[in-house]
C-alpha positions as CSV (number, residue, x, y, z in Angstrom):
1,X,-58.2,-30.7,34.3
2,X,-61.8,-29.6,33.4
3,X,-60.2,-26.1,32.8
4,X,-58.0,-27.8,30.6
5,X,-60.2,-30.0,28.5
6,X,-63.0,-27.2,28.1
7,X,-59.9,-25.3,26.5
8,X,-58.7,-27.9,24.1
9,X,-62.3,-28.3,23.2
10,X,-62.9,-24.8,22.4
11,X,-59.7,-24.8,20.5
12,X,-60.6,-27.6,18.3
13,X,-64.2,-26.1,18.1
14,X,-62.5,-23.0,16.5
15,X,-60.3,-25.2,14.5
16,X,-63.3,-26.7,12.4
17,X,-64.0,-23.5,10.7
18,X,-61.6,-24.4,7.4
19,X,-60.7,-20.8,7.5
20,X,-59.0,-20.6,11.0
21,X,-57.4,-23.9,10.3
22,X,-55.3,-22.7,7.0
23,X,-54.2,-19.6,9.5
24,X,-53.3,-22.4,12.6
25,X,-51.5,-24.7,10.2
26,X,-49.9,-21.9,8.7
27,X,-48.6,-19.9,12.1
28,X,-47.5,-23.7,13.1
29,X,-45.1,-24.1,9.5
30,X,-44.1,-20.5,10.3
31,X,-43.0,-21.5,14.0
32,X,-41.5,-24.6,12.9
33,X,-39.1,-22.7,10.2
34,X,-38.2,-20.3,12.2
35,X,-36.9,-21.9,15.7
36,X,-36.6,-25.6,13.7
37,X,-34.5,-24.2,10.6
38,X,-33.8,-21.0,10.9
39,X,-32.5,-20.1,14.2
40,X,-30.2,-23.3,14.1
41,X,-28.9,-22.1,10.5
42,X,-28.6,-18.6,11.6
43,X,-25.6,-19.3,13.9
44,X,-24.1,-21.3,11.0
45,X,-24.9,-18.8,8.6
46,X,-23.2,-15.8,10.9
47,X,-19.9,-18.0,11.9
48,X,-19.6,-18.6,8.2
49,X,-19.3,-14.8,7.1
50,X,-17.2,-14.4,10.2
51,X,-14.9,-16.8,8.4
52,X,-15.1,-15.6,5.5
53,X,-14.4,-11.8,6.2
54,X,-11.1,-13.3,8.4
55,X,-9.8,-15.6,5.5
56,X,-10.8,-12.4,3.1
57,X,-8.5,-9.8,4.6
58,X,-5.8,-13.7,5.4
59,X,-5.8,-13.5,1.3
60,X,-5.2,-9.3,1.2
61,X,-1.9,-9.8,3.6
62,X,-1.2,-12.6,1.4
63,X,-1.2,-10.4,-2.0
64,X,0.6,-7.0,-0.3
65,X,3.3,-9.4,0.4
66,X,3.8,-11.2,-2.6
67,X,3.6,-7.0,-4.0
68,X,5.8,-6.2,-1.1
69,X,8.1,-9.6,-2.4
70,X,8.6,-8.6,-5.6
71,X,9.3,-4.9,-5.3
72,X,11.9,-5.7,-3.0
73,X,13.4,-8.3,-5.1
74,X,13.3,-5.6,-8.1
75,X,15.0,-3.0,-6.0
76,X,17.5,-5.3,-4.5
77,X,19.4,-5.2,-7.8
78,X,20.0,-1.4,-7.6
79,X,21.1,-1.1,-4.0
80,X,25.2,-1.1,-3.0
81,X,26.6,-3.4,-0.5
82,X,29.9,-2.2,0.4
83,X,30.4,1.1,-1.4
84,X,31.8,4.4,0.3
85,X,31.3,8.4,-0.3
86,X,34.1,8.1,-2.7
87,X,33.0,5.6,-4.6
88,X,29.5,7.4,-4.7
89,X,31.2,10.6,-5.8
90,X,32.6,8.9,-9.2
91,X,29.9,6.8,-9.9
92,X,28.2,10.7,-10.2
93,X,31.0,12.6,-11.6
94,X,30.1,9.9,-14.3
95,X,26.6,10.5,-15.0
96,X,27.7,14.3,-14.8
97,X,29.9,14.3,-17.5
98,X,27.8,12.6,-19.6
99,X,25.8,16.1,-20.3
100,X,27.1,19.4,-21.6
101,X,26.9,20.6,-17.4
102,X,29.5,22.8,-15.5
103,X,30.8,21.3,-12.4
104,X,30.5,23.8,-10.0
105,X,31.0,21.9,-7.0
106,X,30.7,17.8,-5.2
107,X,31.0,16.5,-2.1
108,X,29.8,14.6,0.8
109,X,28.2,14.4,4.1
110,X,28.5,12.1,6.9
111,X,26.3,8.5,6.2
112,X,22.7,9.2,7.0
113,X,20.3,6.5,8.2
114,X,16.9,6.2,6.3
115,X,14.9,3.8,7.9
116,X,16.6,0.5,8.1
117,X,19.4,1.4,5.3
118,X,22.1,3.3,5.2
119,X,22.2,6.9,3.0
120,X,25.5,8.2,1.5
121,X,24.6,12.2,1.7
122,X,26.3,14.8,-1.6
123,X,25.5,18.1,-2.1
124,X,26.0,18.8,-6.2
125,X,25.8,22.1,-8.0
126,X,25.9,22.4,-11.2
127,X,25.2,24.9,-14.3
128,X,23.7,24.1,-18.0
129,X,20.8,25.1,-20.0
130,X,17.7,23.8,-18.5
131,X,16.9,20.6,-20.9
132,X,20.2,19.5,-19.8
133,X,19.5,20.0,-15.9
134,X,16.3,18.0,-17.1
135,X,18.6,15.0,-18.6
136,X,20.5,15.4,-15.2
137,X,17.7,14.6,-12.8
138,X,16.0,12.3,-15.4
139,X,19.4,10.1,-15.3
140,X,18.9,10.2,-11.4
141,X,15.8,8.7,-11.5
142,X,16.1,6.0,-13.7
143,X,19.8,4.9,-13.3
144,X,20.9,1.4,-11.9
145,X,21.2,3.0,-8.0
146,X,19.0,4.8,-5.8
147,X,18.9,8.2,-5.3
148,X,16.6,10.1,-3.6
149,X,16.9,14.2,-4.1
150,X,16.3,16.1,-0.3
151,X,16.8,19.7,-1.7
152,X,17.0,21.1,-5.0
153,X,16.9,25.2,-5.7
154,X,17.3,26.2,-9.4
155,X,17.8,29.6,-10.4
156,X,19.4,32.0,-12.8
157,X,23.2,31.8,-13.6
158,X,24.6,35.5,-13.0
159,X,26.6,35.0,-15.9
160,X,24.2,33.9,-18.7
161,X,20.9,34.5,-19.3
162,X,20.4,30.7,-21.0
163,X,22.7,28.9,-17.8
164,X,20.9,28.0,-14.6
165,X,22.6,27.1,-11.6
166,X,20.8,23.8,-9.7
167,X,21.8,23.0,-6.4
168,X,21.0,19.6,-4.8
169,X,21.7,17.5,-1.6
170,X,21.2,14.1,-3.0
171,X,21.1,10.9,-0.7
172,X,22.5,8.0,-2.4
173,X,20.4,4.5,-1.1
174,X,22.8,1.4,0.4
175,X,21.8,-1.8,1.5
């Protein structure tokens, strides 16, 4: 215990200088924020932000489905229930003669499956000037159903040198 008490008394010797004391007391507020506050905050701290980031990318799901929601509720609308090819056929034959187009030839393929939904397939060919093939695949796009066009070719009519001739497989979107 001499060993001991010869050390503390050094140590409290070395202590008197005001100097070294500022630099002990110092070291000792260091210590006592690092393992007293900070190492029992840090844990805290770490399971926090590991919250955080999960309850983060909980709220990015929760957005791309409200997205997802409402894009299917605005598609819903446009897709057919219980239509067949026939009924497909006129509902095109209609948007057809709408424009000053040459029916050249339309008909269908078997039912194609997209993904979950059912396709009703049509090949169409057609001849006009080309604003009026434009007005034709314009009207695809933005009437009340879904189509989707798989192949299209367009090239000069044989006949006139202002006709083209488009041809088209076009699958028509069911629900």
């Amino acid at each position: 215990m001499s060993n001991y008490g010869a050390l503390q008394k050094a140590a409290v010797e070395q202590l008197r200088d005001p100097f070294r004391f500022r630099i002990f007391v110092a070291l000792v507020a260091l210590a006592v924020a690092y393992f007293g506050v900070y190492q029992q905050l840090g844990g805290q701290i770490d399971q926090a932000r590991r919250k955080l980031k999960k309850e983060t990318e909980r709220e990015g799901l929760a957005q791309e489905v409200e997205l997802l929601r409402a894009q299917k509720e605005f598609f819903e609308n446009r897709l057919t229930k219980d239509s067949d090819a026939n009924e497909w056929i006129q509902y095109l034959l209609g948007g057809v003669r709408e424009l000053p187009l040459k029916l050249i030839n339309l008909d269908s393929d078997d039912e194609r499956k997209v993904g979950s939904y059912k396709c009703v397939a049509m090949r169409l060919s057609v001849a006009g000037e080309t604003r009026h093939l434009d007005a034709l695949l314009h009207w695809l796009e933005t009437n009340d159903r879904i189509f989707r066009i798989d192949v299209v070719s367009i090239e000069p009519s044989r006949d006139d040198e202002t006709q083209r001739l488009m041809n088209m497989t076009l699958l028509g979107l069911k629900g």
